[in-house]
N, C-alpha and C positions, 0 to 999 in steps of 0.2 A: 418398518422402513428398511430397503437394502442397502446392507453396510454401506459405506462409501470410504473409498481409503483419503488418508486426513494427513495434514502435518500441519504442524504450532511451529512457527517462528515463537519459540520458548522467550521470554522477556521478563522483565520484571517493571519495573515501576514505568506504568504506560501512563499519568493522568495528562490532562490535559492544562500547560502552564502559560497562564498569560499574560504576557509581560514586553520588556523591552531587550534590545540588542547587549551584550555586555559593554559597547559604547558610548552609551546613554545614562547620565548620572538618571537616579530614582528621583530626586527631588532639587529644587531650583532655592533651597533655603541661602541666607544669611552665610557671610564669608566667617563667623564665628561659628558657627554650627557643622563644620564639615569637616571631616576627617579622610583616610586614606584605610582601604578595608582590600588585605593581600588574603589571594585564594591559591592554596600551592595540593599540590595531587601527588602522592607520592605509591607508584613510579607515576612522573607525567607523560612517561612516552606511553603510557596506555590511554591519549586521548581521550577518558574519562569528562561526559560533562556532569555538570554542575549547574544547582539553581541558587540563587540565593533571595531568600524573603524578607522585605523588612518590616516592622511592627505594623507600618499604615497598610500593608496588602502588597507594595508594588515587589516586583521581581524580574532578577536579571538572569540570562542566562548563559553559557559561555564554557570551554573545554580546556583543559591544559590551566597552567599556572600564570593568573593574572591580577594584576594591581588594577584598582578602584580609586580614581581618587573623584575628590571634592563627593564624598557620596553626606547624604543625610548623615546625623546622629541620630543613636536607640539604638534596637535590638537588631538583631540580623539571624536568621537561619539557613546555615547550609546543607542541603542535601547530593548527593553523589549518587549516579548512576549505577543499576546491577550490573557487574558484568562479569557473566558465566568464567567459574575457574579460579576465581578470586570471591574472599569476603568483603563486604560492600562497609564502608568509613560509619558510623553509628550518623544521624542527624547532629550536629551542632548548633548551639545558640550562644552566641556573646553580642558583648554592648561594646558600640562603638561612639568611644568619648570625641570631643569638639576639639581639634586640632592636632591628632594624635593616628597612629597606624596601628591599626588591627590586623594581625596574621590567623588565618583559621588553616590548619592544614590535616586533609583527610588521606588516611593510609593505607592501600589495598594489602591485604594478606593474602597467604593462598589458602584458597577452601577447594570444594568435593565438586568438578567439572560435571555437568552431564555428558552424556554421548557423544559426542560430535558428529555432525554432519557429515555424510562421506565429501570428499574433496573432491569436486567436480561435477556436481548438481549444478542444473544451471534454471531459472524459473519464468524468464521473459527473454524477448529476442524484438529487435526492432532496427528498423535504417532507415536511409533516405534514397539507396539507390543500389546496382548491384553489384557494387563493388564498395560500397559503407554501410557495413552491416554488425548492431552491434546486440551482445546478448550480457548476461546477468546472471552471480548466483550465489552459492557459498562463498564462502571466505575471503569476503569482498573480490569474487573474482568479477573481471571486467573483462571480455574480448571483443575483439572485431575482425570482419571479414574483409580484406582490401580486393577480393574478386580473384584469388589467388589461394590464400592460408588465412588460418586463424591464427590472431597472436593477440599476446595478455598485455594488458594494462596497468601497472601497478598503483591503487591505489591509496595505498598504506594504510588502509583498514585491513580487520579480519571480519566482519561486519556481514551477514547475509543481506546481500541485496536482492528485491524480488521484484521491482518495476519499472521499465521503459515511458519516458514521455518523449513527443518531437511536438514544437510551438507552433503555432503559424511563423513565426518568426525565424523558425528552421533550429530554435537552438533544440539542444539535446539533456534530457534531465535523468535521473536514475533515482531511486529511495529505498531506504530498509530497513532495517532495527534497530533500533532506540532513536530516532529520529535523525537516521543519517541521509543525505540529500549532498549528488554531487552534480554541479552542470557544467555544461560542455559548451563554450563560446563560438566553437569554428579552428577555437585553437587548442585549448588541452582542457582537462577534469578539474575542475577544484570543485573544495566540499562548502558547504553550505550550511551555516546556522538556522535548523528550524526553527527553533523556541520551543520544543516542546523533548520526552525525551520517549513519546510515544512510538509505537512500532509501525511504521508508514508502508500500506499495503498500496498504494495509489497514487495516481500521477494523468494530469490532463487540464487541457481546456475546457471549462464549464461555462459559456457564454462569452467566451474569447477571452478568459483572464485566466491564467494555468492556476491548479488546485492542488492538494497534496491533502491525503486523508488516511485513517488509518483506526488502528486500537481505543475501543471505549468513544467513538465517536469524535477521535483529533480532525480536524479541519483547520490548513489556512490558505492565504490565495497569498499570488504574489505580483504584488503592487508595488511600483515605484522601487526598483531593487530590491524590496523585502520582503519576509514572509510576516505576512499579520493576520491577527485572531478576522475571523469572521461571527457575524450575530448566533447569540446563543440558541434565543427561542425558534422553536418549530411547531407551526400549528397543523391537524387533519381536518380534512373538509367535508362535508358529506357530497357525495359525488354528484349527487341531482340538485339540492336547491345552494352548495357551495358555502353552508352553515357550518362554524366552528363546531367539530367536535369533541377537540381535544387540545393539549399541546404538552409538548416534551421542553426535555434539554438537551441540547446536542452531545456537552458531554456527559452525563449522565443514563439518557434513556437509549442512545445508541449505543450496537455494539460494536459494529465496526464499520468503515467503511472503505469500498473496496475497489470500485474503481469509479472514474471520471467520463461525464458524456459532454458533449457539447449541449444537451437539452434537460440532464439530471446527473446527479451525485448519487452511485448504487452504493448499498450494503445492506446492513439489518438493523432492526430495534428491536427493545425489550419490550415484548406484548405486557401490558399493565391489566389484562386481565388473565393471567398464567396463575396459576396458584400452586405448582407443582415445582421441582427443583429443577433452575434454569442452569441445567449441566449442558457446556455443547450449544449444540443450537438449540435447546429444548427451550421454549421460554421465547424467542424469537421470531422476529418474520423477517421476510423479504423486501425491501421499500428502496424508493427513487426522491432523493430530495429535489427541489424547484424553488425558483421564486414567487413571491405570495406579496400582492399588492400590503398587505399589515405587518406581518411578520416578517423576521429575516428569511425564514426557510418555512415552505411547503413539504409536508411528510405524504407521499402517496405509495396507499400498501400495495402489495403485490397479490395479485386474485391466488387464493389457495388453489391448488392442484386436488379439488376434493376430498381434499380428509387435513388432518388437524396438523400436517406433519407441517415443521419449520423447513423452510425453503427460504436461501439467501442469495441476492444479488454478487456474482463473484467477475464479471469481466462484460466489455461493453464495447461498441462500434462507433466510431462519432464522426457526421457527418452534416454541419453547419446549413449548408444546404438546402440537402434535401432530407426532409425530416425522416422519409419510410425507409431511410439506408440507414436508420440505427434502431439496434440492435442491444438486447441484456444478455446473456445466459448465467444460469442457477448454477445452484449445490446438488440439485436433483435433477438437473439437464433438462429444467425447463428452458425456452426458448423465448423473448416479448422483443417487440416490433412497434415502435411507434408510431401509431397510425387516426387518424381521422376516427371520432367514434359514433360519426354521423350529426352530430350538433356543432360541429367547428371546433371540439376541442380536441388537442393531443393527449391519449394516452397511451399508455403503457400493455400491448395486449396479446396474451397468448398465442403460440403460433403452434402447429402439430408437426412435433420431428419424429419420424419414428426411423428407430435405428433397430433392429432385432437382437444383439448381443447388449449393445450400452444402453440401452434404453432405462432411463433413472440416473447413470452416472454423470457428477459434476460434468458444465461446459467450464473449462478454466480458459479460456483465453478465444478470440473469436477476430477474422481479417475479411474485412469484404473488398473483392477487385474491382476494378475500374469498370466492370459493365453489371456490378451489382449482386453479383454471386456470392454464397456464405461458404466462407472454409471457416470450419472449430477442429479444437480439439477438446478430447475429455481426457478424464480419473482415471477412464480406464485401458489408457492406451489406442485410442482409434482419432485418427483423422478423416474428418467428416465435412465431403462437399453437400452442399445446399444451392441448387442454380433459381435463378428467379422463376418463384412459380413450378419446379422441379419439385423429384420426390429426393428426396438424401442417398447418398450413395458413400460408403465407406471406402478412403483411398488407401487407406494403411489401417491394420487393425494388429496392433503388437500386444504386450502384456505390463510393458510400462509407461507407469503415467508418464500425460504429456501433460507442460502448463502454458506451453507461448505458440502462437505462429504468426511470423509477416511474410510477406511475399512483395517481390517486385510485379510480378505477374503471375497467373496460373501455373507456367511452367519453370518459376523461378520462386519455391516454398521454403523457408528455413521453419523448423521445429526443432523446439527444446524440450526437456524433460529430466525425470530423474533415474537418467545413464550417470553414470562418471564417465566428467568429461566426451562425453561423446555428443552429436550434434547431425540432425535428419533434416537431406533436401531431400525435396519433390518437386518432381518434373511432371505435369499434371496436361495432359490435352482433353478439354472434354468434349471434342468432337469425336475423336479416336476411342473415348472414353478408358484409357491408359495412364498411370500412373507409375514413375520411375523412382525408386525410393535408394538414397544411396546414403548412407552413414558417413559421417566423416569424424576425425580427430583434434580436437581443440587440444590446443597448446598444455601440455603439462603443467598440473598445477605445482605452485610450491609445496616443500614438504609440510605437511602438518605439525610443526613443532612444538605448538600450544593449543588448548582448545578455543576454539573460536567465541568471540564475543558473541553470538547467538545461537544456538543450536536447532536442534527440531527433534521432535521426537514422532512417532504415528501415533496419533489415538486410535483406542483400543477403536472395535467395533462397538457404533450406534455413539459413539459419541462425536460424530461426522466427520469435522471438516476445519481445516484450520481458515481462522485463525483464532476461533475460540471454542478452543478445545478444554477438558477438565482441568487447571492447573495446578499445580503443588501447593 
């Protein structure tokens, strides 16, 4: 398989927790049975979250230093977030007696950072128009284009964020490591309790309700203000007579998922008949989740690319619509199109890109214009139109990766990638078949004073692609 260069949004504890808001007592018992249970983080200005579990299963979840009251009596366990740079508080279990206040309080030390991220990666770029235009990346940086300059955002994380959503509804969402999630009302950022402390690769509308998914299979949708679990099980089908062949767990059998369609949820599973060590992507495939009249989720794989190699769904087109204007691309720059398979149903199906330098390299990110044309980008630094029905033509072919591009129009391209700090428009006419590529300067990041809450590192070669990569 040809290398592919990689990066791990580096994390630790991704599972997947399912529970309720920290404003939600866990149980409805008896005014004798209930006590007051205090969660203090020391420092708490490292917004560190926190789960807490009590003996029946139920679980809250919540950041910073909080009281609990009227909760149940019994056991309780807290657990606290990794976060790179510091040692993580040991697990906690006490009992919480009937009428009485429980303090449990976990204490970060300082431990052995890894690398840090250079300061000014930026990994998605998205707006609504061209003069709002906004991008994502390290160190919870946030900026936006007012059709003028880029300037930062302060979000008072150091948190890598790596993904753009916009709602039908026009609002504005972002997500990234250990389950951070900010939206944007029309009037400023605020952050958003996932419930889970998983590392959130993903962000969209999946049948018109927005989705957020990520590490080990986290999925949830957000309903009625909040974010809640969705159905575990996932069944595969045989593709001709529609017969049960299998079924997963969402968080268990997935590895990750990575982005949102209006028609399917991409990323990968853990192939159950692998028998070799599932380093990387080895051990995985490519898959599109759906709805399934029995089950909560439909598991549909992705056709191998002729040999055994794992290939993973990493970014996608969504278009309500009209079904053949979406669009997947791979880990291996495969290319799938939604399309009629001759029986009336929609699937997921190969299309030939052939590019002659990038050909095999990740499509990371992928924007179709208003009369239907493909612009990508890949791993390996090239920006790639695709006109309907056209052959591919390279607009930019540089040597660093790119991971995001929106456009207002053709000749209005923003690309991102990993520059520091730096940020590529393209002025694109494909009548003229001309391409204007001009660099620009994002806002100086702040100084790096501590190492950031998530880091990245490259995996080595053959071990692909983040975001599951070998870990420590």
């Amino acid at each position: 398989m040809k290398p592919i260069f990689s990066i791990l949004l580096a994390m630790g504890l991704a599972g997947l927790l399912v529970g309720c808001s920290a404003d939600d007592p866990l149980t409805e018992p008896s005014g004798a049975d209930l006590g007051t249970l205090v969660i203090q983080t020391v420092p708490d200005s490292l917004g560190a979250q926190w789960t807490c579990t009590h003996e029946a299963g139920e679980v809250v979840t919540g950041r910073r230093d909080t009281t609990l009251t009227d909760m149940a009596v019994g056991t309780y366990t807290l657990n606290w977030e990794d976060l790179f740079g510091y040692t993580t508080p040991s697990p906690m279990t006490r009992d919480l007696l009937a009428d009485s206040t429980l303090t449990v309080t976990g204490v970060y030390g300082p431990g052995m950072p890894p690398p840090p991220l250079p300061n000014g990666w930026l990994f998605d770029v998205l707006g609504t128009a061209a003069d709002d235009v906004y991008a994502v990346g390290t160190e919870g940086t946030l900026v936006h284009f007012d059709g003028t300059a880029w300037t930062r955002t302060d979000l008072g994380v150091a948190s890598t964020l790596v993904a753009l959503a916009r709602t039908a509804a026009g609002d504005l969402w972002a997500c990234g490591e250990k389950g951070r999630l900010f939206h944007h009302d029309g009037m400023s950022w605020e952050a958003e309790i996932f419930g889970t402390v998983a590392n959130l690769y993903a962000l969209g509308d999946y049948g018109g309700v927005l989705h957020a998914g990520g590490l080990d299979g986290a999925l949830r949708r957000y309903q009625g203000g909040v974010w809640e679990p969705v159905g575990e099980t996932i069944v595969s089908r045989d593709r001709v007579t529609d017969a049960p062949l299998d079924t997963f767990q969402l968080s268990q059998d997935l590895a990750a998922i990575t982005t949102v369609n209006h028609f399917g949820i991409g990323g990968a599973y853990r192939r159950p008949d692998y028998t070799g060590d599932p380093l990387g992507l080895l051990g995985t495939q490519g898959m599109v989740l759906s709805e399934d009249p029995v089950f909560p989720w439909r598991l549909d794989p992705l056709d191998m690319n002729g040999t055994d190699a794992s290939e993973w769904v990493l970014c996608s087109t969504s278009d309500s619509t009209h079904p053949d204007r979406n669009y997947l691309g791979t880990s291996t720059g495969g290319l799938f199109r939604l399309q009629d398979d001759g029986t009336g149903r929609l699937r997921w199906q190969r299309q030939t890109l052939a590019i002659a330098r990038g050909q095999g390299a990740g499509i990371r990110d992928l924007w179709l214009d208003p009369a239907g044309n493909l612009y990508l980008v890949t791993e390996v630094g090239q920006v790639v139109y695709l006109p309907e029905g056209g052959a591919a033509e390279v607009l930019f072919d540089g040597s660093t990766p790119l991971m995001g591009v929106w456009g207002v129009d053709p000749a209005n391209l923003w690309v991102v990638g990993l520059w520091e700090n730096r940020i590529l428009h393209l002025a694109h006419d494909p009548g003229a078949g001309t391409a204007l590529a001009t660099m620009w300067d994002g806002p100086e990041p702040p100084p790096l004073l501590f190492p950031a809450a998530v880091g990245a590192i490259f995996c080595p070669s053959g071990s692909e692609i983040w975001p599951q990569c070998p870990k420590d």
